[in-house]
N, C-alpha and C positions, 0 to 999 in steps of 0.2 A: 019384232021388238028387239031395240039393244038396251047395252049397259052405256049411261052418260059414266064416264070415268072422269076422276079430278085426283090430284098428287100422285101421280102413278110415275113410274119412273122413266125419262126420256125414251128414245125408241135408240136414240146414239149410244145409251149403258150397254154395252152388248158383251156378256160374262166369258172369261177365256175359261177353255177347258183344260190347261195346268195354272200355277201359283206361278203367274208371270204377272209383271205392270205392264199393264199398256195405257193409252191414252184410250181408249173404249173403257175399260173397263174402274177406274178409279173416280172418287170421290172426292169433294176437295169442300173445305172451308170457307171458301169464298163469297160465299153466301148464292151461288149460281144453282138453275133448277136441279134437284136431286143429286147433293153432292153434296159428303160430309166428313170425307176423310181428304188427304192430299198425298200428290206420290212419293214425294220425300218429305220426313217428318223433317221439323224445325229443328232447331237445337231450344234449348229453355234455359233460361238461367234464372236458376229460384231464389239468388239472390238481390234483394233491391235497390238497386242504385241511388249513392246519397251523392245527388247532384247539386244540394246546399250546402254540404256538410255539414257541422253542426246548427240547426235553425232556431234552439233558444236565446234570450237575453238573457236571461236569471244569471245570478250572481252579484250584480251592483252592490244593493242592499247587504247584503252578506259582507263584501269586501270593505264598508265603511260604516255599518252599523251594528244594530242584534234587534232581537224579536225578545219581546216582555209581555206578560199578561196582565190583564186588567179587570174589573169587573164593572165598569161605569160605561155611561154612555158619550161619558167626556170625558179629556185631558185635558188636564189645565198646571201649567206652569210659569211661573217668573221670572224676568231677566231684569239685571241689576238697568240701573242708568249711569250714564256718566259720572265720574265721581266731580269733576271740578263746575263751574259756573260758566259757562260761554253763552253768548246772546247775537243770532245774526239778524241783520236789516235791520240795523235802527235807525234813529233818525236823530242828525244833528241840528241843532237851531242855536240863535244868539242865547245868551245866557239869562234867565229868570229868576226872581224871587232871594238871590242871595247875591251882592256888590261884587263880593271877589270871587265868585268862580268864571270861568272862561268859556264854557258849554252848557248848554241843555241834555240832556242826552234822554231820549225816549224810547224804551224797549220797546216791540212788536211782539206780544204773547202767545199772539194768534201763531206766530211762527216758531215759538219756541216751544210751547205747549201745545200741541194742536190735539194730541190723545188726551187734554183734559177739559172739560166743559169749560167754557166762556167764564162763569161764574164766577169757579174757582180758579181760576189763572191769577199769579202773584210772582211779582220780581223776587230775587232772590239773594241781589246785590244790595247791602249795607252800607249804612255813612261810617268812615270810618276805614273802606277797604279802599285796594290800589286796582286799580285796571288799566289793563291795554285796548286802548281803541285803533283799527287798522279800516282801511276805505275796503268796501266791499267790490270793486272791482278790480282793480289791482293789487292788496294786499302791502302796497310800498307806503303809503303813507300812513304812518303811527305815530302815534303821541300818549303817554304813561298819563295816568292823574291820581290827584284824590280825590273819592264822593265825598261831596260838603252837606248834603242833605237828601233824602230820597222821598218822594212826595206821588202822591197821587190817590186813588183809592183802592188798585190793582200792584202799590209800588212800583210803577215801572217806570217813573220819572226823576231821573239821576241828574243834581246838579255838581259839576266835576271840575274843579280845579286842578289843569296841568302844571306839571315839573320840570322846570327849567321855562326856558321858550320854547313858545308852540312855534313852533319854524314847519311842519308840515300841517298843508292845508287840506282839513277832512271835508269831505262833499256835504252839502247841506241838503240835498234830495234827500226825496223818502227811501228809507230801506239802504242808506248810503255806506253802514260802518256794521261794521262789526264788533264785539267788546267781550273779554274775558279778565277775571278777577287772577292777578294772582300774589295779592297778600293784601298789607292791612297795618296802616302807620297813625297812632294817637299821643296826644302831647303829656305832657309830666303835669300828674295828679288828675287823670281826667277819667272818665265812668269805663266798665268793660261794653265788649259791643254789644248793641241794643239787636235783640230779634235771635231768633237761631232758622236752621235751614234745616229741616226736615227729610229725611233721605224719603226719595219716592225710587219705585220700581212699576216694571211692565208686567201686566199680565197677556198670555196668551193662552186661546184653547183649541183641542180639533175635536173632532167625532169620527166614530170607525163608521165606514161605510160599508155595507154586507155584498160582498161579491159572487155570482151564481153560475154555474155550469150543468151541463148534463149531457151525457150519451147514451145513444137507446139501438136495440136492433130486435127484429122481430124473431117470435121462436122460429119461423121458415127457414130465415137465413143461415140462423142459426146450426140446419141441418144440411145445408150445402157445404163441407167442407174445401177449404182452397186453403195452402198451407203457404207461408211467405217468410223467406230467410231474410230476418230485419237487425239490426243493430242500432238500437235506441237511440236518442240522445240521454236519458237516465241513465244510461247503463245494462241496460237489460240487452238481450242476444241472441238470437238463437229461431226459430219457428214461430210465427204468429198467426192465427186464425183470424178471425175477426174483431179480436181484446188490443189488432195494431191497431184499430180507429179509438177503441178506449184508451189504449196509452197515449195516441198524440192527441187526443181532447185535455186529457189530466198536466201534461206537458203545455198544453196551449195556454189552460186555466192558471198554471203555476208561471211563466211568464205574467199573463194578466193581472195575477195580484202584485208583481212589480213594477209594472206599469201603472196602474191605477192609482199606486202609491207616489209613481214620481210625474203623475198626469193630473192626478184629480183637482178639482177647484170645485169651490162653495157655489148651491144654488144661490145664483142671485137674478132671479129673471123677473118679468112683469107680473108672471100669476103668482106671484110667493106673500105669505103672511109669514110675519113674525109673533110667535109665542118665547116672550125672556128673550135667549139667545140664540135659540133655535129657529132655523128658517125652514120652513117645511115648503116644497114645492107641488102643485097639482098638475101630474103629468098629463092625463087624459089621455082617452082613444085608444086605452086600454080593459079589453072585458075583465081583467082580475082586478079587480078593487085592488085588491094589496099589491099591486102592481105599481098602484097612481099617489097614495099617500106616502108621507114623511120624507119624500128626498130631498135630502138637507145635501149632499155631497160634502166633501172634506177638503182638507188644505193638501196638496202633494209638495214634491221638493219645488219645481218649478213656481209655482203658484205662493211657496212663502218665502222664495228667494226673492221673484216680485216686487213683491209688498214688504218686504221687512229688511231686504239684502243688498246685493249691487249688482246693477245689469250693464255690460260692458257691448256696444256694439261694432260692429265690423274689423274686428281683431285683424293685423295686418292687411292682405290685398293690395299690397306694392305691386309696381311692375317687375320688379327685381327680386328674387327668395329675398325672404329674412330682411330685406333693408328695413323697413316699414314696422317689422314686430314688433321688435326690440323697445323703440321708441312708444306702442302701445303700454307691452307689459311692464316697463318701468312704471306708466300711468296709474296701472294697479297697483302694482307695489306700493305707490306713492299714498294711495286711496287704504290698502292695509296697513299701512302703519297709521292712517287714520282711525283703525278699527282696533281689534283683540289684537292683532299683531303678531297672530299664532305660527311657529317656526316652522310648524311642518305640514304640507298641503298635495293636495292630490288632485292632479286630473285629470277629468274623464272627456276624452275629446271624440270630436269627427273626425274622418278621416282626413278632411281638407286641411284642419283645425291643425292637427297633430300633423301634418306636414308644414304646417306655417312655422309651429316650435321649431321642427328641424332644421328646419331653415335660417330662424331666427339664432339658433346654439352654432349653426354649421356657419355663418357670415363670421360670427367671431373671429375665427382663425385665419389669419393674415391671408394662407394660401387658399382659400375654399373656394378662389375661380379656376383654380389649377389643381385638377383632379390627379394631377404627376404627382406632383409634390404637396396633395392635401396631407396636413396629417389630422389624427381625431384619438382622443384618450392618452393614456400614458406614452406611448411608443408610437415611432414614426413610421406610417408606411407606405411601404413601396408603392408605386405607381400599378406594379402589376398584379399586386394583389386587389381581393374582392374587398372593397372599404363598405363599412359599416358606418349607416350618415343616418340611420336612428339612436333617437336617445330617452334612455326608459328616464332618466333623470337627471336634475341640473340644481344649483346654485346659484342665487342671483341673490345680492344686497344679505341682508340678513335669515332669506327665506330659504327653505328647502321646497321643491317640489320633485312627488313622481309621477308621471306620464304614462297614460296608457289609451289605447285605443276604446272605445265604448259602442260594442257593438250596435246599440240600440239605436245608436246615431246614421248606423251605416246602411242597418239592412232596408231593402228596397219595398219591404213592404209594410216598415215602418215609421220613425222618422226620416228616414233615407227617403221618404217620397216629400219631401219640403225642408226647405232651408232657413226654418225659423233659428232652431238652438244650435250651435258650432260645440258645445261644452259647458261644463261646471266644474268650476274650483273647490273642492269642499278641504276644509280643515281636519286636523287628525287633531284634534282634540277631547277632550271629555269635561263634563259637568260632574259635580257632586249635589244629588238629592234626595228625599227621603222617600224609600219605598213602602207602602203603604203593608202591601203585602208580604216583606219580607222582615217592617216593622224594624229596619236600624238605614242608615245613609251607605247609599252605593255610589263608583263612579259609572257615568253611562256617557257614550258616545253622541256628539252633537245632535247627531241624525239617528235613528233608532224609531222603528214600528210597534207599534203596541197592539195586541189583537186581544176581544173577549174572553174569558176563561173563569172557571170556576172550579169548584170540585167534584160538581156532576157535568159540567157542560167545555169542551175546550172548542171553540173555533176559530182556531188559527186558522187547520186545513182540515175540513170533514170532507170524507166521502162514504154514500151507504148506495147499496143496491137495492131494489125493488122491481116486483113484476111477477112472472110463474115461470121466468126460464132464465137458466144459467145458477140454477141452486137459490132460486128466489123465489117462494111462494106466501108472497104478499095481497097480492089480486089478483084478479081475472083477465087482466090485460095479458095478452100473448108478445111478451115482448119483455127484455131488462134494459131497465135503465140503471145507469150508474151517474148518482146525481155528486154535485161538489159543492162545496160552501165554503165562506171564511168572512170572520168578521174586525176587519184593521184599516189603523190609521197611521198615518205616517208624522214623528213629532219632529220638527227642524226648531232646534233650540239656537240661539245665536246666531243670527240667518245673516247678521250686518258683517259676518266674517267668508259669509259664501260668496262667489263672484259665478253669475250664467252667462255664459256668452254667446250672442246673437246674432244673426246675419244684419249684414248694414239693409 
């Protein structure tokens, strides 16, 4: 009879009789039969190597808005309209219904009111005022009048008497002219003006969307201790056990809620019902019911810059730096003085983006093909010195802007992986309106997050623990979770003063 033996140790481990190494007698790691030490230890370095360096986005939000609490399920605010009368794509025709006027002139409602129901659409121009009419494609041909009568059932039909001779000749296509009021001439002893103009404004609203996270380990692992010399991106320092996979979860989640903010868009898909204004979506193919009800999603910065602001595409991309920009960002310029026309503006670029600026600021300079004799700033420099050809900020026309890099745009495993958004222009401005909860008028910044809150409930940012380990004896689960929540929307007030810029 023998013994079948199995994991027994080679017949080559052959034990030295003093505390020598030899190659018989040692152990190694290597995962080879019966060996579990090695003949020379490694060296270890219990410190972690931060080969991204710092890997958060956070801060945008911060640096152009603030966080406010709320206790509804909606935001809703108003923005003024235009203060004067302007009407584009009308339509000129021979003159109707009255011997001395010169034109017909018929508004387009549909395009001048389009946020207001068909029904109620009404001109707004009076017999009795002056306007400018200019050809809708070129803008050169104008000619001044007076309305002689304004007729229709929606008032949109202007019969106008021009001043002087009509020496330019306005297109008679549809949608040809343009026309703006700007004043209002009546004869001796004659009625005041008939009608008045009702100031209308915009309304706008969003909803907080509830954002989720969690991290879990079991009690086992729990008892494996392995210690790791880490330096946060929070701030934190020093030795980590297994609370580093909790801190870069809570770090991951607090990114996430500025993303979401400057990502989200409203459900609008095929399976959506609408209740009032809310649209609720049925996600399905999910076993938690409360999984698949009420996603409504929210408006982000992107998504009411969109819809409500100016999208600017293929910013520079000359063959030459800077030739090409210049000639862009005047375009904008041209477009915000169209707008609020607010003096002070900040941008948050790409990296390619933010190299196109410099390039655009750095052509300025007579010498910028000649890095000898470039000069840049107050003082001229040398050739042999290290020239600095970034620019945190500049002047152009009446505007101020400052410049800065936006991480979110760069990193590779975020937008950095598509070349939809190049940057946003946001304005350094503020609103004045009335807080509900603090019950008198504040100023707040254009752009500004609003998250749920009460006086028993704040979910900006929760996190609670649960489980039977780690000082938590909640249940029977052999594991802590450490879960996160936050319930916010992001409000973009004045969005016709943002500019997003986009890849061509």
């Amino acid at each position: 009879m023998a013994f079948a033996t199995s994991g027994s140790f080679p017949a080559s481990l052959v034990p030295a009789q003093t505390r020598q190494a030899l190659h018989t007698n040692y152990l190694t790691f290597d995962g080879s039969t019966g060996n579990f030490a090695q003949q020379y230890l490694p060296e270890l370095y219990e410190a972690e190597v931060e080969r991204y360096g710092n890997r958060t986005i956070g801060g945008f939000l911060r640096m152009v808005g603030a966080e406010m609490p709320m206790t509804s399920d909606q935001v809703i605010w108003s923005e003024q309209n235009r203060l004067h009368i302007a009407y584009k794509s009308c339509t000129v025709a021979a003159p109707g219904g009255l011997a001395d006027a010169d034109i017909t002139l018929t508004i387009d409602l549909a395009v001048a009111q389009p946020a207001v129901a068909a029904a109620d659409r009404r001109g707004a121009i009076r017999q009795g005022q002056t306007v400018l009419i200019s050809d809708n494609a070129t803008g050169l041909n104008v000619q001044k009048g007076l309305v002689q009568a304004v007729s229709g059932a929606t008032l949109n039909v202007l019969n106008v008497k021009f001043y002087g001779t009509a020496t330019n000749a306005l297109p008679v296509t549809a949608g040809g002219c343009n026309v703006f009021v700007y004043g209002s001439e009546f004869g001796k002893g004659s009625i005041g003006m008939q009608g008045t103009v009702q100031p209308s404004f915009q309304q706008y609203a969003n909803r907080p969307m509830i954002l989720k996270d969690n991290f879990e380990i079991n009690g086992s692992d729990t008892a494996q201790i392995g210690w790791v010399e880490v330096a946060t991106e929070d701030g934190q320092s020093g030795y980590l056990w297994y609370l580093k996979a909790e801190s870069e979860t809570r770090l991951r989640f607090e990114d996430m809620l500025e993303m979401a903010m400057v990502e989200a868009e409203n459900m609008y898909n095929d399976g959506y019902t609408e209740a009032g204004n809310a649209v609720q979506y049925q996600y399905g193919g999910a076993s938690n019911a409360a999984l698949t009800t009420n996603i409504q999603g929210s408006e982000g910065l992107f998504a009411a810059i969109e819809a409500r602001g100016n999208v600017y595409s293929g910013f520079a991309g000359a063959a030459a730096p800077g030739s090409g920009a210049l000639s862009d960002f005047d375009e904008i310029l041209k477009n915000l003085d169209k707008q609020g026309a607010i003096e002070e503006n900040m941008l948050f670029l790409s990296r390619a983006t933010a190299l196109d600026f410099d390039d655009m600021i750095a052509a300025v300079n007579g010498a910028y093909a000649s890095t000898a004799s470039a000069s840049f700033g107050l003082f001229e420099n040398d050739g042999d010195m290290a020239l600095n050809f970034g620019f945190s900020g500049f002047r152009r026309g009446s505007y101020d802007f400052y410049k800065t890099d936006w991480k979110y745009l760069n990193d590779a495993s975020l937008r950095g992986l598509d070349k939809e958004i190049d940057g946003v222009l946001i304005p350094a401005g503020t609103t004045t309106v009335y807080d509900q909860m603090l019950g008198s008028n504040i100023r707040r910044p254009f752009l500004h997050v609003r998250y749920r809150a009460s006086e028993t409930e704040d979910r900006r940012m929760k996190s609670w623990i649960t489980g039977s380990v780690g000082g938590a004896y909640t249940d029977t689960l052999d594991a802590m979770t450490v879960s996160f929540l936050s319930e916010r929307c992001l409000v973009t007030q004045a969005a016709n003063n943002f500019v997003l810029f986009k890849g061509a």
